[in-house]
N, C-alpha and C positions, 0 to 999 in steps of 0.2 A: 341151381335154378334161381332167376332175380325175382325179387318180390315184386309184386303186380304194384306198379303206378296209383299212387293216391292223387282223386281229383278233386281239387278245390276252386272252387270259383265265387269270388267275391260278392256278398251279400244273398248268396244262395244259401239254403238251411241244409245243415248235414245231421246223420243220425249216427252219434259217436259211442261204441260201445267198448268199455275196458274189462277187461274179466280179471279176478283174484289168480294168482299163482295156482296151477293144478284144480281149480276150480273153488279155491279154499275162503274163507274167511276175511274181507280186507275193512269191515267194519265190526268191531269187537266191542265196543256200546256205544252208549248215545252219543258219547262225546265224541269220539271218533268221525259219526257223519256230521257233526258241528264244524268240529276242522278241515274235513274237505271240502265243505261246503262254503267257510272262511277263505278255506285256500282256491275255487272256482272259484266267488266272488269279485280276489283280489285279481288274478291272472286273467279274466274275460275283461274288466274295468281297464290292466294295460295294455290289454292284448287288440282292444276293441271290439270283442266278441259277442254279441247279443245271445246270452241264452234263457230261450223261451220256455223250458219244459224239462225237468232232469226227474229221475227215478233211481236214488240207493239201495241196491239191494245189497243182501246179506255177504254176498261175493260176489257180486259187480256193479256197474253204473252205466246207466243210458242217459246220452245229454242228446238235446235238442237243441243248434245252437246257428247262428248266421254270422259268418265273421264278415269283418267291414274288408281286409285285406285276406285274400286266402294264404299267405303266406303266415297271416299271426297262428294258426289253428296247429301246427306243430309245435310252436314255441310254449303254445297257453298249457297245450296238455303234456308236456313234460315239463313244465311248471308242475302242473298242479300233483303228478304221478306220483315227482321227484319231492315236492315238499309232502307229500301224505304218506308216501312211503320212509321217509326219516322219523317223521312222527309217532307212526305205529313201531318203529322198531326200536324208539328211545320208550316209548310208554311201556312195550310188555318186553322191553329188555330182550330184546330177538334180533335174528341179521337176514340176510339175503332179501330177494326181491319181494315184491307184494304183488304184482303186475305178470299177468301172463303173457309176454310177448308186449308187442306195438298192440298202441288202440285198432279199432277199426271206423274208421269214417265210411257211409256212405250218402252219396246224396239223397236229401229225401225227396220225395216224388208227393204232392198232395192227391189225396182221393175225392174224384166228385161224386157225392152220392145222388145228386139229381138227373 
């Protein structure tokens, strides 16, 4: 079965969620959300990616973000996946993935409350 079509559309804001492996642990302390946070930082700056709003949790991340090209938003978050996941596994001496699966983009949709 193929995987359903990711829609991107340039300077529209997408709501991107990554989950930890098996639901597990991909920040193990503070430093940790430092470096992925270094490592977004760097990969939206070349990616062109405006992100508005992000939340780390304990085993996953929600980013809020509007890329300038919809073609950067694949590039930026396997950047970012791929340098946090060498990191966590040089720091606590561990192997295999950190990432369950592909992110998940969806478009976000604003609420009018009036």
């Amino acid at each position: 079965m193929p995987r359903n079509a990711r829609v991107f559309i340039d300077d529209v804001p997408l709501h991107v969620i990554q989950r930890g492996n098996n639901r597990n642990a991909c920040f193990l302390g503070t430093e940790d959300y430092a470096h992925y946070l270094e490592c977004l930082r760097t990969a939206a700056r070349r990616c062109k990616c405006a992100v508005h709003a992000y939340v780390l949790m304990t085993n996953h991340v929600h980013l809020l973000l509007s890329p300038a090209r919809a073609a950067d938003v694949p590039v930026m978050m396997s950047s970012v996946a791929q340098k946090h996941a060498q990191y966590i596994n040089w720091r606590y001496r561990r192997t295999g993935t950190v990432w369950e699966g592909r992110y998940r983009p969806r478009l976000f949709r604003a609420i009018r409350i009036c």
